[in-house]
N, C-alpha and C positions, 0 to 999 in steps of 0.2 A: 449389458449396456447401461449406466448410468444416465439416467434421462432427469430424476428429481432435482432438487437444489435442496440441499441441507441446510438446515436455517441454525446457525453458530449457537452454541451453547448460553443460555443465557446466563447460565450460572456462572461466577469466574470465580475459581477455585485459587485464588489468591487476592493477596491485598489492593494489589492493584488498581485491581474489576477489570484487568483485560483477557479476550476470550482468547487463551493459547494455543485453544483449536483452530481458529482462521489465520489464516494468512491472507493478508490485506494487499499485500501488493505482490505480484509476482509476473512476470514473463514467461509465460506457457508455452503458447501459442502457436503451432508451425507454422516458421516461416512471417506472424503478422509483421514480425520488427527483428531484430538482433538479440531477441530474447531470447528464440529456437529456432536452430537451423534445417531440424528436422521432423520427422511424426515420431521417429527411434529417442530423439533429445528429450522431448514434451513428455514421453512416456514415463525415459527415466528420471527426469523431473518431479513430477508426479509421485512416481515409487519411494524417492527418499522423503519427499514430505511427507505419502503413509508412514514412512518405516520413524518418524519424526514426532506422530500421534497428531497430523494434519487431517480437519474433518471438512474443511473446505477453503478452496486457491481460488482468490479473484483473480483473477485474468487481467490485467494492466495492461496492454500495450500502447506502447507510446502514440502520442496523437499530437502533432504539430499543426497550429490554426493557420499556420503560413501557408504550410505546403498542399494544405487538402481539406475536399471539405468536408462535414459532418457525417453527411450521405455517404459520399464514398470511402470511409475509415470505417462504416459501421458494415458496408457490403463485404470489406475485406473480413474485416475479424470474424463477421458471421462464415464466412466461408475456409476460414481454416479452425473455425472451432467445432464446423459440422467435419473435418477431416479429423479431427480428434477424438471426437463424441462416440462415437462407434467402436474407440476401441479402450475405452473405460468399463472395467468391471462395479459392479453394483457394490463392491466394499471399497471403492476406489475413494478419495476428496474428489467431494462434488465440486464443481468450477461454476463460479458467477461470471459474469461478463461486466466487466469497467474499462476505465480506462485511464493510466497517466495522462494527463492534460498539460502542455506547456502557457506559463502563462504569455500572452502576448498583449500588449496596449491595446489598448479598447473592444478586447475581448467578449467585454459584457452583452458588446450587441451582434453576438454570432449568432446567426440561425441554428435551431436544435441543441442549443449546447446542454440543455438538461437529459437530452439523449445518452451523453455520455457518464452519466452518473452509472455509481454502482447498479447491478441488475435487481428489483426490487427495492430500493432506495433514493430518495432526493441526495444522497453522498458521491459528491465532486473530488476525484484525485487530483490536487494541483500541484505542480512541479513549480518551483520558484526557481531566480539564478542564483547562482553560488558565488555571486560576487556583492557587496551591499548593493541593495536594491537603490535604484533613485524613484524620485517621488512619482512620476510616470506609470510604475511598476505596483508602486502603494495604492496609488488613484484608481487604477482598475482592479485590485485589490478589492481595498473597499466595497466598488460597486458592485462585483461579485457575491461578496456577502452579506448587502442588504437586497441578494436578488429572494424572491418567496420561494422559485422553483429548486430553489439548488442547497445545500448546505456543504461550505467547505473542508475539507481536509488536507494537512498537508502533508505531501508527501516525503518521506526523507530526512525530515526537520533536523537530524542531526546532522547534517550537509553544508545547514547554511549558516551565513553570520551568526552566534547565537544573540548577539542586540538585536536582530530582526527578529528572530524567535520569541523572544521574550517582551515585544511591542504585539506581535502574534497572539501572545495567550493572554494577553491586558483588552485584547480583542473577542477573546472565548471562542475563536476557530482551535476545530480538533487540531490535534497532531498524530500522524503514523511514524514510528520511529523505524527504522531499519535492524533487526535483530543484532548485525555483529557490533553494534556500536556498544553495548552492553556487555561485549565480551573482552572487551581494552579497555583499560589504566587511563587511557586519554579522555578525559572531560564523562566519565562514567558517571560520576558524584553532580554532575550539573544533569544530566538525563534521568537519575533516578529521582533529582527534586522532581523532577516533570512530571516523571510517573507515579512519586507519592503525591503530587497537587494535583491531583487528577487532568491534568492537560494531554496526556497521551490515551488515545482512545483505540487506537491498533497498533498490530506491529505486522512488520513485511520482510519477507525474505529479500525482496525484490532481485528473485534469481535471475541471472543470465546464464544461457548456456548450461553446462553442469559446477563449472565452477566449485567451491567447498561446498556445493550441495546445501543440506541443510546441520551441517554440525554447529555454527553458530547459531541457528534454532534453537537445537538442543540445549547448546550453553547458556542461554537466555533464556529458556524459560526455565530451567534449574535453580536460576539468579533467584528467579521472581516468583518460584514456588519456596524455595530457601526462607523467602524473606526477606524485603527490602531494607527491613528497620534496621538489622544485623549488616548487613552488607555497605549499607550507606558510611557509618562509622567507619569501614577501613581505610588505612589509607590507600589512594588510589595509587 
């Protein structure tokens, strides 16, 4: 039974400085959301981010301010992480507990929302829209990040507008990038500016289901053991 929590490598064995051992965002969970359907899915989940050289899965599930509250998103996930927990081995990735956050208008002033920070951490997963943001969306933005108890990150960033992104990092909030964005031709050369300005501070699988598993993992952190400097010059 895995009961500790692995504390991410502080070393980062690339130029980077990002830890290739955590995985930052991912959908584990049985049953908490659409991530896993099962305790069988979660496991094999699990196994390929071992077989991956994953030393620890944050746990992400989705969390909507609309639909539910603080309290009861936190009763759920505890209770299908304790169905999980029991059937990890001790050589297994140790699993923190977080949470994707959707961002919603005036958010800031939700009861517990520092609850849903990574486990051990003031770090806030925020899911932004995928469409340009209007100023509504900025405004509670903002007040999220001059909050003291919480520090943001985003999650996905290669998802959204990149001029929203890049109003983002003129702001000094992290970014988590999604690993397969790293593995395509498409806009690859503006992600790795990211990642050589230091603006990208994780990366996530952000698995559903089994899905390619973790081979885009793989391919990415190959990229970024490689050598960014080399990589960047090709064309995409």
């Amino acid at each position: 039974m895995a009961t500790d929590i692995q504390t991410p490598n502080p070393v980062k064995n690339n130029k980077a400085g990002i830890d290739l051992t955590l995985d930052y965002h991912a959908h584990i969970l049985p049953g908490c959301d659409h991530g896993s359907n099962s305790l069988r899915t979660s496991l094999a989940q699990i196994a390929m981010a071992k077989a991956a050289g994953i030393r620890t899965i944050c746990a992400t599930p989705h969390f909507y301010p609309d639909r539910e509250s603080v309290g009861a998103f936190l009763a759920r996930r505890q209770e299908t992480y304790e169905l999980l927990l029991p059937e990890l081995d001790h050589d297994d990735p140790a699993v923190q507990l977080g949470a994707e956050v959707l961002i919603c208008e005036s958010m800031e002033r939700l009861k517990d929302l520092a609850l849903l920070c990574r486990q051990g951490t003031n770090e806030l997963l925020l899911e932004m829209p995928f469409y340009r943001w209007p100023d509504t969306i900025w405004d509670t933005m903002y007040q999220l990040h001059e909050m003291n108890e919480i520090s943001l990150v985003i999650a996905h960033a290669d998802r959204y507008p990149p001029e929203d992104i890049e109003q983002i990092i003129q702001e000094g909030i992290k970014l988590q990038l999604n690993a397969e964005c790293l593995t395509k031709p498409l806009r690859r050369k503006r992600y790795l500016r990211w990642i050589e300005a230091g603006c990208v501070q994780y990366l996530g699988s952000d698995i559903h289901q089994l899905g390619p598993g973790y081979r885009d993992w793989e391919k990415c952190t190959k990229l970024i053991q490689k050598g960014l400097g080399q990589e960047k010059n090709k064309r995409p």
